[in-house]
N, C-alpha and C positions, 0 to 999 in steps of 0.2 A: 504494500500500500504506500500511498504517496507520502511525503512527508506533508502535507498542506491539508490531506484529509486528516491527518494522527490530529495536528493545527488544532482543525475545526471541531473534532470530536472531541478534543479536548477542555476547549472551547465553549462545548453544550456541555459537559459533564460540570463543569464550575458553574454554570450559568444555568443548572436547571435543579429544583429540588428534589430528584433521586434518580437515580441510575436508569430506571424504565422511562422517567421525561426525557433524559439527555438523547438515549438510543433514539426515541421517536424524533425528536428536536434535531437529529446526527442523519436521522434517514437509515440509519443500522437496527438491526434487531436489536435483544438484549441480550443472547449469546455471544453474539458478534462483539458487541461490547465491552463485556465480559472476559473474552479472549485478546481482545487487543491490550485493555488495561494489564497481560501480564507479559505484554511485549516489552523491553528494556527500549525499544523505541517512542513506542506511546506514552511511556512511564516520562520520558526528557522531555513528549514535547507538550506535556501534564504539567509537569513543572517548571516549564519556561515559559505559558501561559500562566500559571499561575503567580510565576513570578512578575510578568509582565502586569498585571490585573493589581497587584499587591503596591507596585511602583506607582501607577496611575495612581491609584486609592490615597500614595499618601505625595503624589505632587499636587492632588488637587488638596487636602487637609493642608498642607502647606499655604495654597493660595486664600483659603478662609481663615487662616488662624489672627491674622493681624485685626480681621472683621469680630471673628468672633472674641477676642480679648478686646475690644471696645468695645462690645457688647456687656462682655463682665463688669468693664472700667462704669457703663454706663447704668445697669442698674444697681451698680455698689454704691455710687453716688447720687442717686436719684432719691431727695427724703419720700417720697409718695410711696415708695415699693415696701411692703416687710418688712421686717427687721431679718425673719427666715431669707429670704431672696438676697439681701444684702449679704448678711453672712456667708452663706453659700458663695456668693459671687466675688467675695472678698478670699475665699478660701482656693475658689477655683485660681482665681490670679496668684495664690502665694503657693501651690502649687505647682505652677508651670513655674512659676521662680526660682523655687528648689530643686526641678528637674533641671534644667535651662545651667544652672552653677552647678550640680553635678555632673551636668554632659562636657562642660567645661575644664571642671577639674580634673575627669576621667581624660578627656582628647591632651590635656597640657603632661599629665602622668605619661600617657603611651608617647606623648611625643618626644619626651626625656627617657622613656625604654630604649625606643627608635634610635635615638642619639647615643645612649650607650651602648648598645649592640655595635652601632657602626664604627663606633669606635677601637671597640674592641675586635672587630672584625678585622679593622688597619691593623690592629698590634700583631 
């Protein structure tokens, strides 16, 4: 089989909610399907769609995140909202803060591994 069909069956099998959807959704039986999922073909090009679907997922979460932390910013400071809504919204923001400095402090630590290896790779 092609690799463009492995592609597309692939492709219905993440996009469909269980294995007899995808096969119909694919145009394949559900034996047929069945038997490809245990090809080491089908199996790559399962998870190269997957992986491709997982990357879109978070380039777009990337493009709403600045919206949605003004959205926090905005009803944290809005006195009309809760005191619950605030809090909340006040929490969500000091959350992504303390991820944000751990992702930081973890990237600047490997980046001084990186530098010591290579250093020591010279010696």
């Amino acid at each position: 089989m092609a690799k463009r069909n492995y592609e597309q069956i692939a492709l219905c099998v993440l996009t469909s909610p269980n294995l007899k959807a995808a096969a119909e959704k694919a145009g394949v039986s559900y034996n047929t399907l069945m038997r490809y999922r245990k090809k080491p073909e089908f199996q790559a090009a399962y998870q190269e769609a997957k992986k491709e679907r997982f990357n879109l997922a978070m380039q777009k979460a990337q493009a709403y995140t600045l919206e949605a932390l003004e959205t926090l910013r905005d009803i944290q400071n809005n006195p009309i909202n809760n005191e619950s809504a605030r809090v909340s919204a006040a929490k969500g923001i000091l959350e992504l803060g303390v991820q944000l400095h751990s992702m930081e402090a973890i990237e600047a630590e490997l980046a001084e591994l990186r530098k010591a290896v290579m250093n020591n790779e010279k010696d």
